[in-house]
Biopython code that builds the backbone (N, CA, C, O; Angstrom):
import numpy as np
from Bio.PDB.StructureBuilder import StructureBuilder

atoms = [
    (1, "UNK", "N", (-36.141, 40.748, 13.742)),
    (1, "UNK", "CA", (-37.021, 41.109, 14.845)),
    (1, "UNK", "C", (-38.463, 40.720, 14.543)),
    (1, "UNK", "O", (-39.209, 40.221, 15.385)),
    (2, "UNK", "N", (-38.781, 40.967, 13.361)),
    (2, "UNK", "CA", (-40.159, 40.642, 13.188)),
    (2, "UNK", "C", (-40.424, 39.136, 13.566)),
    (2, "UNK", "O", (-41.338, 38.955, 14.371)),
    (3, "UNK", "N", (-39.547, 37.699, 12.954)),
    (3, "UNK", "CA", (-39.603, 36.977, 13.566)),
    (3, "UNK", "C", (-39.638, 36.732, 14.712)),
    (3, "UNK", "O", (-40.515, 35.883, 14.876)),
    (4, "UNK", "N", (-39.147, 37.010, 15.691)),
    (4, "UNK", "CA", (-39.367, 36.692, 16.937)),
    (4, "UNK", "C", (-40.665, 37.475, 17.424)),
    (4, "UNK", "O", (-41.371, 36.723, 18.096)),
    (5, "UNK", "N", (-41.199, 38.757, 17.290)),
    (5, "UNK", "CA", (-42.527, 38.894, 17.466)),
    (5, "UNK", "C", (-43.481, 38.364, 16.916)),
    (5, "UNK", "O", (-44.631, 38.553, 17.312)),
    (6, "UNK", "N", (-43.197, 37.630, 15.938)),
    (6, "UNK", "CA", (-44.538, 36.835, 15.363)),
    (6, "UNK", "C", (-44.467, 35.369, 15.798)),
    (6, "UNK", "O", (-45.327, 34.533, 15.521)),
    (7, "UNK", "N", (-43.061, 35.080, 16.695)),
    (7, "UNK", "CA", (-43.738, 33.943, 17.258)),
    (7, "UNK", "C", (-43.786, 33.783, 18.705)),
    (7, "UNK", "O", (-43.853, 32.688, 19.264)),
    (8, "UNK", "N", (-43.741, 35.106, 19.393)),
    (8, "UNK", "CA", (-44.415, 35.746, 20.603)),
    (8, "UNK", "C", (-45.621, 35.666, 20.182)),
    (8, "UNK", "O", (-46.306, 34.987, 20.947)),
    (9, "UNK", "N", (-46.292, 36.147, 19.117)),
    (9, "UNK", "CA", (-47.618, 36.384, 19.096)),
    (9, "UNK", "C", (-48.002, 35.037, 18.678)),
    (9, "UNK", "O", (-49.205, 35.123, 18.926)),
    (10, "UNK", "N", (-47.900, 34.276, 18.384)),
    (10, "UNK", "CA", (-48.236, 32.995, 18.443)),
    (10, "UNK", "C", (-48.868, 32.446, 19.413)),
    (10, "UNK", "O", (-50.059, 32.138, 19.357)),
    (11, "UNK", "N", (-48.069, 32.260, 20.462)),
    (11, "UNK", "CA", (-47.947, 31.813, 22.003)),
    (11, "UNK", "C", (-49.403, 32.733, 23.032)),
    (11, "UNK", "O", (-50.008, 32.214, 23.970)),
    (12, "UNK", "N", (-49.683, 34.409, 22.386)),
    (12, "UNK", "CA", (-50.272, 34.868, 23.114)),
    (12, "UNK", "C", (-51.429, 34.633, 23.446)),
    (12, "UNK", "O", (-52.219, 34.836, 22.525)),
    (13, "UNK", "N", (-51.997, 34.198, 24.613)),
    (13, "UNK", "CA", (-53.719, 33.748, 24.758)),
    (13, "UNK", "C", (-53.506, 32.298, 24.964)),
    (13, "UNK", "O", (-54.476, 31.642, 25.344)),
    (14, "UNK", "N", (-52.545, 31.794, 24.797)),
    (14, "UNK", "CA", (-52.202, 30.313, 24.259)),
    (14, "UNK", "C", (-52.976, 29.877, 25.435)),
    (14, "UNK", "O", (-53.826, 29.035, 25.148)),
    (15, "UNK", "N", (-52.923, 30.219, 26.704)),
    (15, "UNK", "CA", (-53.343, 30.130, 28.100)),
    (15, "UNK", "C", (-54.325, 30.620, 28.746)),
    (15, "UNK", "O", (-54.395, 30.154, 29.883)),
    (16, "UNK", "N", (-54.916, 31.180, 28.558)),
    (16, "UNK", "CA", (-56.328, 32.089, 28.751)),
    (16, "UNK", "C", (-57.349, 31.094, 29.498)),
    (16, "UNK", "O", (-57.532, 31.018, 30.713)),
    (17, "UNK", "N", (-57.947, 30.382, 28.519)),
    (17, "UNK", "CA", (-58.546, 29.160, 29.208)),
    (17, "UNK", "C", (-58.416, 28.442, 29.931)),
    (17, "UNK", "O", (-59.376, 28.031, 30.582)),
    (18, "UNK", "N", (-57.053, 27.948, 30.133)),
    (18, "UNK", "CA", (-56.453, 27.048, 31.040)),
    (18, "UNK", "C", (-56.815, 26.976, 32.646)),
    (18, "UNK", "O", (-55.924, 27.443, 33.355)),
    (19, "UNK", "N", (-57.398, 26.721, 32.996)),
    (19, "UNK", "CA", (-57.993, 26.508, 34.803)),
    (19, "UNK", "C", (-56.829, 26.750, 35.708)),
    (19, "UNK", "O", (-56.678, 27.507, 36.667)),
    (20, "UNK", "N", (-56.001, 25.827, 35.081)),
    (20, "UNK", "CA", (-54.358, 25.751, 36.197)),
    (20, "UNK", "C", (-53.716, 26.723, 36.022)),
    (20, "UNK", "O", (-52.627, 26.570, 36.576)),
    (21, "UNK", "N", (-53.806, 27.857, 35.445)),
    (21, "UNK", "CA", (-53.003, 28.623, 34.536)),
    (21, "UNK", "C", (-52.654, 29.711, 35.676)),
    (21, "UNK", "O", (-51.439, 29.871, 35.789)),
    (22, "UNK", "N", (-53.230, 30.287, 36.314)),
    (22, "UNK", "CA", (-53.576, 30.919, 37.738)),
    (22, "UNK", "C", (-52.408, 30.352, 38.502)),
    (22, "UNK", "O", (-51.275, 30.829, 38.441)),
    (23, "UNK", "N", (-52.858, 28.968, 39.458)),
    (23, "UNK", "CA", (-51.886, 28.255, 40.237)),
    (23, "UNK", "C", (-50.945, 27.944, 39.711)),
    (23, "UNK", "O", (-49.996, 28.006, 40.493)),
    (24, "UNK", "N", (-50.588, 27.525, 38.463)),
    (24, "UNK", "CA", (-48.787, 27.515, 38.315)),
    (24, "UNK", "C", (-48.000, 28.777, 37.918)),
    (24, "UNK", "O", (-46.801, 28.959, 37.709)),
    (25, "UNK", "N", (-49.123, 29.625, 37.882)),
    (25, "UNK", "CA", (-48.243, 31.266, 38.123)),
    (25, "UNK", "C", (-47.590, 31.589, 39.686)),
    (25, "UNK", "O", (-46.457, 31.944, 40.013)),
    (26, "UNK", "N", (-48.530, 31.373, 40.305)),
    (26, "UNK", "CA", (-48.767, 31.201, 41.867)),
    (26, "UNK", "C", (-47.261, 30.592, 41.936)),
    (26, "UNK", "O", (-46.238, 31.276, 41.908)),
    (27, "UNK", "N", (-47.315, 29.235, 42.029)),
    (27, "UNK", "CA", (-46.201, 28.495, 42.140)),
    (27, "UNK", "C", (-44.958, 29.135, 41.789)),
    (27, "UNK", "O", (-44.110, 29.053, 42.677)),
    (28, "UNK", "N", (-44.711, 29.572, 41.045)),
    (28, "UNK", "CA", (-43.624, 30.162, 39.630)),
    (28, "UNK", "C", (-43.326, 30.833, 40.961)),
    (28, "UNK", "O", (-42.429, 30.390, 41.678)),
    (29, "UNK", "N", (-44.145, 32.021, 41.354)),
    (29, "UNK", "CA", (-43.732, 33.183, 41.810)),
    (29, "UNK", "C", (-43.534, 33.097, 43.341)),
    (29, "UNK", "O", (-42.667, 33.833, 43.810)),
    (30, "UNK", "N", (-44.164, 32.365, 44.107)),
    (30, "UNK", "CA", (-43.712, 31.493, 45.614)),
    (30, "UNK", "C", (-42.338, 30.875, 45.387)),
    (30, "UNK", "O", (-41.479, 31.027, 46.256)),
    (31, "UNK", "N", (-42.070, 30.179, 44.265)),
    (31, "UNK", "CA", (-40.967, 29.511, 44.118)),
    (31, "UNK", "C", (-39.525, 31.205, 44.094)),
    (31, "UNK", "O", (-38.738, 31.513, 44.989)),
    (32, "UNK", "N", (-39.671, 31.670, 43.155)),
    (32, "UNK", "CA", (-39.147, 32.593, 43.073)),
    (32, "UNK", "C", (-39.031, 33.963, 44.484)),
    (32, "UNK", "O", (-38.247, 34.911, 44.437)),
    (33, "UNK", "N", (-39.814, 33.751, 45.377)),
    (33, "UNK", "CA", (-39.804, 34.696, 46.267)),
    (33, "UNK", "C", (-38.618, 33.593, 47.080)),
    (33, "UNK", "O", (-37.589, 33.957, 47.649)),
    (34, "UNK", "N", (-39.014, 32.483, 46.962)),
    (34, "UNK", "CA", (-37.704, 31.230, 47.995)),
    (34, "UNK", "C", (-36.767, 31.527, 48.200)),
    (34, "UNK", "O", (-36.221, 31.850, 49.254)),
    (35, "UNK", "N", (-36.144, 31.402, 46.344)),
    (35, "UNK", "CA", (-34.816, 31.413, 46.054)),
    (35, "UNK", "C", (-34.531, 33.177, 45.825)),
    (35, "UNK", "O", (-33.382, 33.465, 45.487)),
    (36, "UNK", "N", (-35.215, 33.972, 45.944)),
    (36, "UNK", "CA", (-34.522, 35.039, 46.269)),
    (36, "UNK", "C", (-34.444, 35.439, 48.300)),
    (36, "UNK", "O", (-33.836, 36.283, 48.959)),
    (37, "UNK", "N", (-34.945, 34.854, 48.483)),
    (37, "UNK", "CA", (-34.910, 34.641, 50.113)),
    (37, "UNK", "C", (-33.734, 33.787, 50.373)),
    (37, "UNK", "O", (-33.286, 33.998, 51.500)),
    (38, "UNK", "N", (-33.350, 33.259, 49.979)),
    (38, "UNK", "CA", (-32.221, 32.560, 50.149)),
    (38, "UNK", "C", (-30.863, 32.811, 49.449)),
    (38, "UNK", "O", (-29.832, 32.351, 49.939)),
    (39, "UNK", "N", (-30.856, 33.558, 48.274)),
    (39, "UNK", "CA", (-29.656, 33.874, 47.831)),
    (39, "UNK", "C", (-29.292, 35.295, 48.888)),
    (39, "UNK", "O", (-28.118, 35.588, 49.113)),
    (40, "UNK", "N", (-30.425, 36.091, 49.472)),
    (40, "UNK", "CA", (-30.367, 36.977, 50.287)),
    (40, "UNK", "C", (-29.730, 36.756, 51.538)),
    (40, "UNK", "O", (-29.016, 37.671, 51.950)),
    (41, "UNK", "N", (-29.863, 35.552, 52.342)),
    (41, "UNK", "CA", (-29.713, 34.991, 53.485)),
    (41, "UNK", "C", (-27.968, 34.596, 52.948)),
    (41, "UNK", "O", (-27.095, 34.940, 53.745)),
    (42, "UNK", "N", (-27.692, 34.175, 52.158)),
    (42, "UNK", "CA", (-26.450, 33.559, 51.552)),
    (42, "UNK", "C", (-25.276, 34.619, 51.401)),
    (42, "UNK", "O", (-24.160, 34.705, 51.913)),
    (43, "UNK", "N", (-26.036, 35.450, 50.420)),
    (43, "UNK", "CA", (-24.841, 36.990, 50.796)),
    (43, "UNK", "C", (-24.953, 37.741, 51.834)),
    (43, "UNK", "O", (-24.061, 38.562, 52.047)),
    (44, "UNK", "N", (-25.758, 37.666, 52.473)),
    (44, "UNK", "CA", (-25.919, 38.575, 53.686)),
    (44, "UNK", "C", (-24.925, 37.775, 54.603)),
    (44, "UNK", "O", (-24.190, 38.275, 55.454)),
    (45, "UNK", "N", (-25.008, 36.718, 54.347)),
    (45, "UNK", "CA", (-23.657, 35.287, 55.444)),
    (45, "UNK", "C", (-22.252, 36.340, 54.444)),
    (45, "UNK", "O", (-21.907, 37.419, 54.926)),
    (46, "UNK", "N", (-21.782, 35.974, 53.471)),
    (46, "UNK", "CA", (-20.986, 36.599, 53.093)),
    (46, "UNK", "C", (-20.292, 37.367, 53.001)),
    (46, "UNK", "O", (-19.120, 37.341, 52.627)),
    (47, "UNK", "N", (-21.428, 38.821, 53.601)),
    (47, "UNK", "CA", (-21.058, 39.943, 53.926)),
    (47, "UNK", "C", (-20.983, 40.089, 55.402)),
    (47, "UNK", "O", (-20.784, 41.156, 55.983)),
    (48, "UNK", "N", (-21.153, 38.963, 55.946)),
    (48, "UNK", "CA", (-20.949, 39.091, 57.141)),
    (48, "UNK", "C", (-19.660, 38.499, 57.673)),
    (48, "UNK", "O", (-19.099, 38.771, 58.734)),
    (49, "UNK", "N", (-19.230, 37.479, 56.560)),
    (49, "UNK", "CA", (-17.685, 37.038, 56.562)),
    (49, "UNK", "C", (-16.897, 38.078, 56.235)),
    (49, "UNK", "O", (-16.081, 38.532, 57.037)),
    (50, "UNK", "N", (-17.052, 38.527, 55.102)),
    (50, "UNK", "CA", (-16.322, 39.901, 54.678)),
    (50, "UNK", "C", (-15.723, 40.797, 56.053)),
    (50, "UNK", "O", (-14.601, 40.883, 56.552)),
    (51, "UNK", "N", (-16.777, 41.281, 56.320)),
    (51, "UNK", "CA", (-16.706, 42.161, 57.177)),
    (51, "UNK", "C", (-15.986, 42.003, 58.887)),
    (51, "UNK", "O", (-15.716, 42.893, 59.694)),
    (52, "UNK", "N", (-15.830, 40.477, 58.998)),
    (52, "UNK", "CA", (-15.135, 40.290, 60.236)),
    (52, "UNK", "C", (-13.440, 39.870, 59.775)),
    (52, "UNK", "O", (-12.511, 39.656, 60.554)),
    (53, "UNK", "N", (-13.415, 39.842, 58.410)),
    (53, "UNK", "CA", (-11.710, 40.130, 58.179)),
    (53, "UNK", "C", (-11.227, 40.992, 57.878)),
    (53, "UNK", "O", (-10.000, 41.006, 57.770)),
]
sb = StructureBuilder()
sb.init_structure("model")
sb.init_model(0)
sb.init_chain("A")
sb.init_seg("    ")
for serial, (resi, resn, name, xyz) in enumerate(atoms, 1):
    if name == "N":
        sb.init_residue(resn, " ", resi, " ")
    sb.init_atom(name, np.array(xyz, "f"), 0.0, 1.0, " ", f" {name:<3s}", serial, name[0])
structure = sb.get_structure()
């Protein structure tokens, strides 16, 4: 365990400075609101097949 927290802590701040660092969070998380909008839309079809047999 200690290994893997010491090379978490490595990484930490790694980004701080970074200008873009902001907008490809942005992105990350727009992207991620998508595809949970759509796996939603997908089982909700599913359960809507379900339910008419």
């Amino acid at each position: 365990m200690n290994l893997q927290l010491t090379a978490k802590m490595k990484l930490a701040g790694k980004y701080k400075d970074d200008l873009q660092f902001d907008e490809m969070m942005e992105y990350i998380e727009q992207e991620r609101r998508e595809d949970y909008a759509r796996m939603e839309e997908y089982y909700g079809q599913l359960d809507a097949e379900n339910e008419a047999k």
